[in-house]
N, C-alpha and C positions, 0 to 999 in steps of 0.2 A: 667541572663546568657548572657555568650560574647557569641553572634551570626557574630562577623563581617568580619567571614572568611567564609561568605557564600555571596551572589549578593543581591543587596538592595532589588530585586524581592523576593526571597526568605526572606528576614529579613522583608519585608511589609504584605506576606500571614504569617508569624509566629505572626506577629504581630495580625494580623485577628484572628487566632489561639486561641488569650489569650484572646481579646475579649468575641471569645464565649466560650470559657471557664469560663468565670466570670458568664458568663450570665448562665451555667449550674447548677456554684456552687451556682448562688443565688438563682434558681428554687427550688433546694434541699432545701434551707432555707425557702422558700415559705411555702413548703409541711409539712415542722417538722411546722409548727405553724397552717398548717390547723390539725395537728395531735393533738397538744397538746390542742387544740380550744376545740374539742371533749369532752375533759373532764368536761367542764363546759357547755356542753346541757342538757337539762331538766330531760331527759329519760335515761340519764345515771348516777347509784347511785353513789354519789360522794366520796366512801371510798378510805383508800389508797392503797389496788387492783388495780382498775380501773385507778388510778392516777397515778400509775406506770407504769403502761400500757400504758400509753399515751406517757408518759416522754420518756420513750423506744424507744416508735417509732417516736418521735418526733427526740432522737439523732441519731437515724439507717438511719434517712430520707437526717439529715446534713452532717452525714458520706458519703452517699451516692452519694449525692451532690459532694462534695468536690470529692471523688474516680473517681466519671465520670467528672469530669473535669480537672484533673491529666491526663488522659488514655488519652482525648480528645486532651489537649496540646501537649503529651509525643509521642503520634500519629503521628501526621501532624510533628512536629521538626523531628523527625529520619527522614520521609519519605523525607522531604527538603535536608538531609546529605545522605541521600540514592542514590538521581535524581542527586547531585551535583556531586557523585562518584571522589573526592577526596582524600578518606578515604581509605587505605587497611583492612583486616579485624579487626586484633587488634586496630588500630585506633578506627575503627568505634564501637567496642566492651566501649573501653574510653569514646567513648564520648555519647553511649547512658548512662553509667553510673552517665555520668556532668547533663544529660539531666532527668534524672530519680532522682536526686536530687534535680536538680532548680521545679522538677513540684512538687514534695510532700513539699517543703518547701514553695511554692508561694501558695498553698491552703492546707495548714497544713493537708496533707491527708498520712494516712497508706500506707508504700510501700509494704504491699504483696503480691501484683498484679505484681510488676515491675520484679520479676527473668521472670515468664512467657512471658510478654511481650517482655523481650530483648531477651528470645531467637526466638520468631519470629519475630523479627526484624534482628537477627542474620542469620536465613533462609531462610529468603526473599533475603538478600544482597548477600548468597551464591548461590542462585540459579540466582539473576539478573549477576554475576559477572560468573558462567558457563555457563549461554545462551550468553553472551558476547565472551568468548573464541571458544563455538560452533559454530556462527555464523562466526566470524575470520575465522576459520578452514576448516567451510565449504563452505567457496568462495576462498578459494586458489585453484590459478590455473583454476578460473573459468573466465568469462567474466567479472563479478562483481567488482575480483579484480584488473581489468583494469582499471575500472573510479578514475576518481582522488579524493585527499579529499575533492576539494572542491564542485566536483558533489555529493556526498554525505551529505556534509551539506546545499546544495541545495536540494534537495531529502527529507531530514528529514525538510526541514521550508516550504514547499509543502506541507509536509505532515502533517505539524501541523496544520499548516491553514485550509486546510482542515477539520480536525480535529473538527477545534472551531466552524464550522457550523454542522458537520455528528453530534456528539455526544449529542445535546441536542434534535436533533430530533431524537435520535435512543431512547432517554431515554425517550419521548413522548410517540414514539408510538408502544415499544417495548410491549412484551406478549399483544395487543391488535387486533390484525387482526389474527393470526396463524400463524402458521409453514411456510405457503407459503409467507405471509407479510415478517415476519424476513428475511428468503432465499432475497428476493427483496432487501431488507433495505442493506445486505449484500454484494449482486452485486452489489451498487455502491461504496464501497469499494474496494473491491476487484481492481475491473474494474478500478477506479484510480489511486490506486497503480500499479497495472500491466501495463496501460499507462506510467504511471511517467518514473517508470523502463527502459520500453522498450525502449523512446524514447533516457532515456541518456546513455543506450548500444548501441543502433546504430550507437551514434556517433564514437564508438571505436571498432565495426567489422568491420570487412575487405571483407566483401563481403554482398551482398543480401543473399546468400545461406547460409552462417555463422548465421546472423542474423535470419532469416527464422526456423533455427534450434535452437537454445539459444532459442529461444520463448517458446517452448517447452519441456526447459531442464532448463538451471540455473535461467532462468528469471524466469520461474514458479512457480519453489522450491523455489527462495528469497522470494519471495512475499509470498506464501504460507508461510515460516518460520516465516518472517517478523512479519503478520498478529496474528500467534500463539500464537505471545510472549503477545500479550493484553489480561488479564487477565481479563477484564471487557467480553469480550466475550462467549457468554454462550453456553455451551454443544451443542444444537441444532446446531447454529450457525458454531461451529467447524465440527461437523459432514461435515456441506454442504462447508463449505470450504477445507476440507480433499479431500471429495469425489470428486467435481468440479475440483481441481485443478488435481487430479489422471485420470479425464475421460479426461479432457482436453491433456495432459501429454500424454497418449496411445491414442488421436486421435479418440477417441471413441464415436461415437452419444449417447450421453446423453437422447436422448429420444428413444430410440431400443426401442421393444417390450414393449411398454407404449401407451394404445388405446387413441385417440389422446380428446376422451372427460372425462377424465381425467387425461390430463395434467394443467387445470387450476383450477382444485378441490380436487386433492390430494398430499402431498408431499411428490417429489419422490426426495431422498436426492441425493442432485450436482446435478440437471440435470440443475436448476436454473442456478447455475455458470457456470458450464461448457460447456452449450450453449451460456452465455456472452464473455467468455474469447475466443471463438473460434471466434465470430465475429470479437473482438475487436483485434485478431489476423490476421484477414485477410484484415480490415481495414491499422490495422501499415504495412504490408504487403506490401498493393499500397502507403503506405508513403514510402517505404524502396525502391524500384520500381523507382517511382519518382526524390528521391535522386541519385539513380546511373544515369538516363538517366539526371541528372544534375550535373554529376560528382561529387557526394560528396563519395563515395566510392573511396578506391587507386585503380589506373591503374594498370594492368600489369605491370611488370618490363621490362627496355627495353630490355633485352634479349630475353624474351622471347614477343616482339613485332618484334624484328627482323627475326625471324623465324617463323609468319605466312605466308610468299609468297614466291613463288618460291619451294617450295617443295612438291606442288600440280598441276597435271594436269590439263591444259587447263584455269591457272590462278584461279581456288576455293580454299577456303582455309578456314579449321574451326579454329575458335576463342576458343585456348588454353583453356580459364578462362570459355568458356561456351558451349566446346562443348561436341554434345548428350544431351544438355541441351534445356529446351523453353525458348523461347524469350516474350512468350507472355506476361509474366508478368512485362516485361519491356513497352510493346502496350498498356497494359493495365492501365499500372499508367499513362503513355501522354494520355489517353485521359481521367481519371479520371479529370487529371489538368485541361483539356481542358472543361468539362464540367463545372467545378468548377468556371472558369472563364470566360463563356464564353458564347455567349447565343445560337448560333447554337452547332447542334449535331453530333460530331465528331465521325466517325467510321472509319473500318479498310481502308476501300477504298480511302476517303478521305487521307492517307498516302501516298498509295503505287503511285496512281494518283500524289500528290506532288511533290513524287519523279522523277516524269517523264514518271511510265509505264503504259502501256492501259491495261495490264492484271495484274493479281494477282498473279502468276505462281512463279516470280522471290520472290517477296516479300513471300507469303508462304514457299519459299525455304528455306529465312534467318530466320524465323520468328523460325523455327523446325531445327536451327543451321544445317539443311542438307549439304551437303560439294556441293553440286550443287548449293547453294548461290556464288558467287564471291565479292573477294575483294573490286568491284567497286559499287554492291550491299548494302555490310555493311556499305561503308563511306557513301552512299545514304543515307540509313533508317537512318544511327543513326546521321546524319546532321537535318534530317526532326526532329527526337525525341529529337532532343538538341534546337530546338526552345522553345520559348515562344510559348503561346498559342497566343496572340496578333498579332505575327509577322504570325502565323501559318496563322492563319484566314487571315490576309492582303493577304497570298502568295495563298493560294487556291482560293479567291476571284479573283486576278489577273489572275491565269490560266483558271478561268471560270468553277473550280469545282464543285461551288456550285452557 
């Protein structure tokens, strides 16, 4: 059969394909000659009863042979014209029929097997072909469908890689610890994916607060949808992935009214995930934090920069984009970094000291966007949070902070 409008990748595992194939139908031929063997043991009277009896199943054994290794080919080919999704339906309807000749012709095998099988091949591609338009449909107008194509097939080769190392060890050591192992196994899926996600949406909200929010809204449900569509994934497994990503979603402590000595000996569906994905949210968090006091978030427009001063008493003035807002989560990622690189331990004083003042008064002002912060304040603080940690440390050093 012409396979060569499919990628050599594909025409080398079909090739594998036939291989075992052969090797199936020749098993079958194995087994009919330990059948027909029978007939000639001691203990069996040798009329021709018996001898047709053997013969029988001697041929039921070759048939069989040859039928599993029809199925086995006829198999793995559709699924290769499946994954390529080239095919509209009637195409693909064509060409499992090319495909369902070349296998009964190439091991001289019975097609009465083959209506059945093409219509589940037929079902399978309707239903990959409507989780396809669902998925479409339900990131419109979302965040998701901001990222561009090529962050998504960036996204998808992440995730296959991934992939080649999770799935042989999920296949090890699955149904072999319990309910609470699987849950594990599972968090780090999840956890990966929702990383992946998270980070290449940050690039395209326009705020920490945006971001902050999508975590718990479209990024969630991708990934949770995402995950679904893997059919190798087994009932238990979706349970805790439904429920995880739902408790996570509403905010909701996964371990509530759960006596805390059996949280490691009984399993309590999503609490597993949903206490992952909260951390790994407040992790990306001080990532998101970080990036703005590094300006990778967009500024204000300048209009409305031009109208922070002057229209406040005694020169204070709240910062449009974050006022009634904390600040702290912006304090909080500078000294994440700080820590991260740095070998002394940077705290809030250490800041506000940098800045210049001997109390803490002013800098709690800005810190709680209070309007009792001044203009001269904010250029302060966020001069100090726009450093490097390097330089930071050199300048506190100099004033004799530390």
């Amino acid at each position: 059969m012409d396979v060569s409008d499919l990628s050599q990748a594909a025409r080398d595992r079909i090739a594998a394909a036939e291989l075992e194939a052969e090797e199936i139908a020749e098993r079958g031929g194995d087994l009919a000659k330990v059948a027909a063997a029978r007939g000639k043991i001691p203990w069996v009277k040798p009329d021709d009863f018996h001898q047709t009896i053997f013969e029988v199943a001697g041929q039921d054994k070759i048939r069989e042979g040859r039928k599993r290794a029809a199925v086995h080919l006829f198999g793995l080919t559709a699924d290769e014209y499946l994954k390529a999704g080239r095919l509209d339906t009637e195409q693909f309807s064509a060409k499992l029929d090319a495909i369902g000749t070349w296998v009964c012709e190439r091991f001289h095998a019975v097609d009465g097997w083959l209506p059945v099988a093409k219509r589940q091949c037929l079902a399978l591609a309707y239903r990959t072909r409507a989780a396809a338009r669902e998925a479409g449909e339900s990131s419109k107008g979302t965040i998701i469908a901001k990222l561009p194509a090529e962050t998504l097939v960036r996204m998808k080769a992440a995730t296959a890689a991934f992939l080649a190392d999770y799935l042989p060890k999920l296949e090890r050591e699955a149904n072999k610890g319990g309910p609470i192992h699987d849950a594990e196994r599972l968090r780090e899926l999840v956890i990966h994916q929702f990383n992946l996600v998270a980070r290449e949406c940050m690039a395209v909200c326009g705020s920490v607060q945006q971001f902050e929010a999508e975590l718990r809204s479209d990024i969630a449900r991708f990934v949770r949808y995402g995950l679904s569509q893997y059919q190798w994934l087994a009932d238990p497994m979706r349970k805790e992935l439904d429920r995880g990503v739902a408790l996570f979603v509403m905010g909701a402590n996964p371990w509530a009214e759960i006596p805390e000595q059996d949280r490691a000996s009984v399993w309590h569906v999503g609490a597993i995930t949903g206490e992952a994905l909260t951390h790994a949210a407040l992790k990306l968090r001080a990532e998101a934090w970080t990036r703005a006091v590094e300006g990778g978030f967009p500024k204000p427009d300048a209009a409305g920069a031009g109208e922070r001063s002057g229209n406040k008493p005694n020169g204070t003035y709240a910062d449009p984009a974050v006022n009634g807002t904390d600040r702290r989560p912006i304090v909080d990622a500078f000294i994440l970094k700080c820590d991260r690189e740095l070998t002394m331990k940077v705290n809030r004083k250490h800041i506000w000291r940098a800045a210049g003042h001997t109390a803490a008064r002013q800098f709690q002002f800005w810190q709680a966007s209070n309007p009792k912060a001044t203009a001269q304040d904010d250029q302060n603080f966020r001069r100090i949070l726009a450093m490097n940690p390097t330089d930071f440390e050199a300048l506190v050093k100099k004033k004799g902070i530390i």
